[in-house]
N, C-alpha and C positions, 0 to 999 in steps of 0.2 A: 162565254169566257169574258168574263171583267176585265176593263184596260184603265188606264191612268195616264193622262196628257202629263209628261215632268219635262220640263225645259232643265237643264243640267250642262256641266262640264264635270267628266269621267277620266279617269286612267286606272287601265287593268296593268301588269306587272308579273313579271316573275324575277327572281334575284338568284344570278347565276351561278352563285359562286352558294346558297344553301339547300335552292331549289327551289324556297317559298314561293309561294302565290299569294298576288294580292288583288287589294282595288281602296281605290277613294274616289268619293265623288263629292260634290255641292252645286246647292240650287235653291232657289226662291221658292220652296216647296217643303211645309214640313214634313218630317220623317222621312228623309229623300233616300237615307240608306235600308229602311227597311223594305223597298222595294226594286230600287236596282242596280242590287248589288246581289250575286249567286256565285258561290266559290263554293267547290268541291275537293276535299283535301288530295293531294298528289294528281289533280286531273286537271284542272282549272279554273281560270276567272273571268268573270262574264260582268257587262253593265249594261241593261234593257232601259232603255231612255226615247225620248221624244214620245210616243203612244208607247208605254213599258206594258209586258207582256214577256209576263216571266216563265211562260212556258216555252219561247222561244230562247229565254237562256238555260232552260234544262233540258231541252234538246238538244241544242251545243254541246252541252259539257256531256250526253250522254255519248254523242260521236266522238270529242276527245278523249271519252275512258276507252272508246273502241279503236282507238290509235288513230284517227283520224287530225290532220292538222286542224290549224284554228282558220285560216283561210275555206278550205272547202267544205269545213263543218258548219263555218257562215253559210257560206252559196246554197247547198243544198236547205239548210232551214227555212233560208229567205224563199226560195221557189217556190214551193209550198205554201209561204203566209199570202195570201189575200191582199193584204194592208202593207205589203211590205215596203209603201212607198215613203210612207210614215214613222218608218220605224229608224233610232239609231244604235245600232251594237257594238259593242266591241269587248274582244275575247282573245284570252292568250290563254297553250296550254303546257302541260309539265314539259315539250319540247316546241322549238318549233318559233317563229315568228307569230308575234300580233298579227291579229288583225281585225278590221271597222267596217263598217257598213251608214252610209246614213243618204235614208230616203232620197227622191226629188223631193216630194213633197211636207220634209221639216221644216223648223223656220228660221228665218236668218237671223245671223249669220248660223251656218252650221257648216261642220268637216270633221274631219279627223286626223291626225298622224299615227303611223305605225312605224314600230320598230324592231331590232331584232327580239328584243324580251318587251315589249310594251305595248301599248295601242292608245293612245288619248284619242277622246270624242267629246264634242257640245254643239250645243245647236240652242236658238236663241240666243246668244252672247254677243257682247259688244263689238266683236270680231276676231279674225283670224290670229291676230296677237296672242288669243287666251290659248289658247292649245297649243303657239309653238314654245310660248313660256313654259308651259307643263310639259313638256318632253326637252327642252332643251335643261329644265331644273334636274328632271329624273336622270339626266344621262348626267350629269356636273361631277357628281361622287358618289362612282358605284362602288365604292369600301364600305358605306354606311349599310346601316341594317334596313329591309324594305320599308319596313315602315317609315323610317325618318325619311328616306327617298319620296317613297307617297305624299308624304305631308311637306312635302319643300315641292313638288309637284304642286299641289293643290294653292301654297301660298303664290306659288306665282302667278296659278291660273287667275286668282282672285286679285293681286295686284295688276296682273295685266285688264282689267275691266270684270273680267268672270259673266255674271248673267244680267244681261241687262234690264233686269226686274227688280232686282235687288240682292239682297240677304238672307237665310232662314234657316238651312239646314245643312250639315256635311255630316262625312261618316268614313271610318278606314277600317278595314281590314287583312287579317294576314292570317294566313294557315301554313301549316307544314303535314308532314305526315300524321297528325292526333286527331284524333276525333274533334276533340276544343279548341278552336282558332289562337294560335297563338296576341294577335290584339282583335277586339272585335269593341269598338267605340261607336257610339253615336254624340251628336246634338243633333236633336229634335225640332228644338226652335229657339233662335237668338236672333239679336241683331248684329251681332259677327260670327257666326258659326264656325270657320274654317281656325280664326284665331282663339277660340272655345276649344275648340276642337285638340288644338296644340297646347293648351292650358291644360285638360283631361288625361292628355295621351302622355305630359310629364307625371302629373300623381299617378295613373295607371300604372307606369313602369317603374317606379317606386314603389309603391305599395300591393298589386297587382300582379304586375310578371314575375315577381319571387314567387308568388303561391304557384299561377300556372307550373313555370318554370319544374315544380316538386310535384307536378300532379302524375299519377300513373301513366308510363308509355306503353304503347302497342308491346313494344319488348320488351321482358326482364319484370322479375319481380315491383309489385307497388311498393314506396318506403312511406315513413310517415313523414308527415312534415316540419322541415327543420325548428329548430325551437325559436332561433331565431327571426323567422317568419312568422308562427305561432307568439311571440312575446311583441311581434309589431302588431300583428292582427289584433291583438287584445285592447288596444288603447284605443282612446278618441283617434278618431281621424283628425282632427286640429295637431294631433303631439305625435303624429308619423312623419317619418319622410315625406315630403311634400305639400304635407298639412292639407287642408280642404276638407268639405263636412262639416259636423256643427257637434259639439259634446252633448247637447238634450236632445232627450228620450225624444 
C-alpha cells in the first residue's frame, strides 16, 4: 500500500443550512488535492494528510454511510493503522461534528480545530495561528455559499503563515447530493496557488456553474441545456464572463 509524505493545512466542512459537503486544502506539494482530499456525495468529507493514505479516508466515509459519527469512525480506523502515529485526518459527516486526528509523530508545528460542521488540520506550518485563522474565517459568514466559506478559510490559513516550505498547490471542493461535485478545482503548481486558486474559482462560476447548474439531477426528468449557457459556451473563453483562456487553436 503506497503512502505519500504531504505537509498541508486542511478544512473539511459542511454548510448547514444546504447540506453540502466540502474541503480545501494547500501545501508545498504539487497536486496536493489530487490526493487528499475524499468526499462522498451526501456521506462525507475527508483530508488524509502528513503520511496520506487514502484508504484510511475510505474507511471513514464507509462508517459514515453506515451512520456512524465522524469522531468514532476516526478512532476505530486509527486502531487499526500500524502507522497511525504519522498520520493527520480530519473528517466531517452529513450529520454530526467534525472531527481530527494528528499523530505524535507529525511535524511541527501540527494540530487541529474542530467544530460543530468543520474540522481544520496542518502540520508543518508556521504555527498555531494558521488553523485558528481557518476556522475563525470559516465561522465569519455562514450566509455565504461553501465554497466562498472554504476559500476565505484557506486565504487566511495562508496569510497567517500557512506551510512553512512554502507555496505550490491548493484545491476546493464541494458536493451535494449528484453524482458531479458541484465545484471541483485544482492548482497543480504555482507560486501562489491559494490566490490562483480564487482567480479559477471566479471564471469557474461564471462560466462553469451555469452548465453544472443544468446538468441531469438524481430526480426528474434531464432538460436540455439552456440556450443561453450554450451561446456562452460557444465563444472564446477571452469574450465570456470572466474571460481567461486564449482564442487559438
Amino acid at each position: 500500500m503506497g503512502e505519500l509524505f504531504t505537509h498541508t493545512y486542511s478544512i473539511v466542512a459542511r454548510c448547514t443550512r444546504s447540506g453540502e459537503l466540502g474541503a480545501a486544502v494547500a501545501s508545498a506539494v504539487p497536486a496536493v488535492g489530487a490526493i487528499c482530499l475524499w468526499l462522498r456525495p451526501g456521506v462525507g468529507a475527508v483530508s488524509t494528510q502528513s503520511w496520506v493514505n487514502p484508504y484510511l479516508a475510505e474507511a471513514v466515509l464507509d462508517r459514515l454511510a453506515a451512520g456512524e459519527g465522524a469522531e468514532p469512525a476516526l478512532r476505530a480506523v486509527l486502531a487499526a493503522d500500524m502507522s497511525a502515529s504519522v498520520r493527520q485526518i480530519g473528517a466531517i459527516g452529513a450529520a454530526g461534528a467534525g472531527a481530527a486526528f494528528t499523530g505524535a509523530d507529525c511535524t511541527e508545528w501540527c494540530g487541529q480545530i474542530t467544530g460543530p460542521d468543520h474540522a481544520v488540520q496542518g502540520n508543518m506550518l508556521t504555527g498555531p495561528e494558521v488553523p485558528s485563522a481557518m476556522a475563525r474565517a470559516f465561522a465569519a459568514e455562514p450566509d455565504l455559499p461553501l465554497d466562498e466559506r472554504l476559500l476565505g478559510a484557506l486565504e487566511a490559513g495562508q496569510a497567517a503563515g500557512g506551510d512553512t516550505r512554502g507555496r505550490q498547490s491548493a484545491a476546493l471542493r464541494v458536493t451535494n447530493a449528484e453524482a458531479c461535485a458541484r465545484v471541483d478545482l485544482r492548482v497543480d503548481e504555482h507560486a501562489d496557488p491559494v490566490r490562483e486558486l480564487l482567480r479559477v474559482h471566479g471564471i469557474a462560476g461564471a462560466q462553469l456553474a451555469p452548465f453544472v447548474a443544468g446538468m441531469p439531477r438524481r430526480t426528474g426528468p434531464a432538460k436540455p441545456a439552456p440556450n443561453a449557457v450554450v451561446e456562452m459556451l460557444l465563444k472564446p473563453p477571452p469574450d465570456r464572463p470572466g474571460g481567461g483562456g486564449a482564442r487559438e487553436p
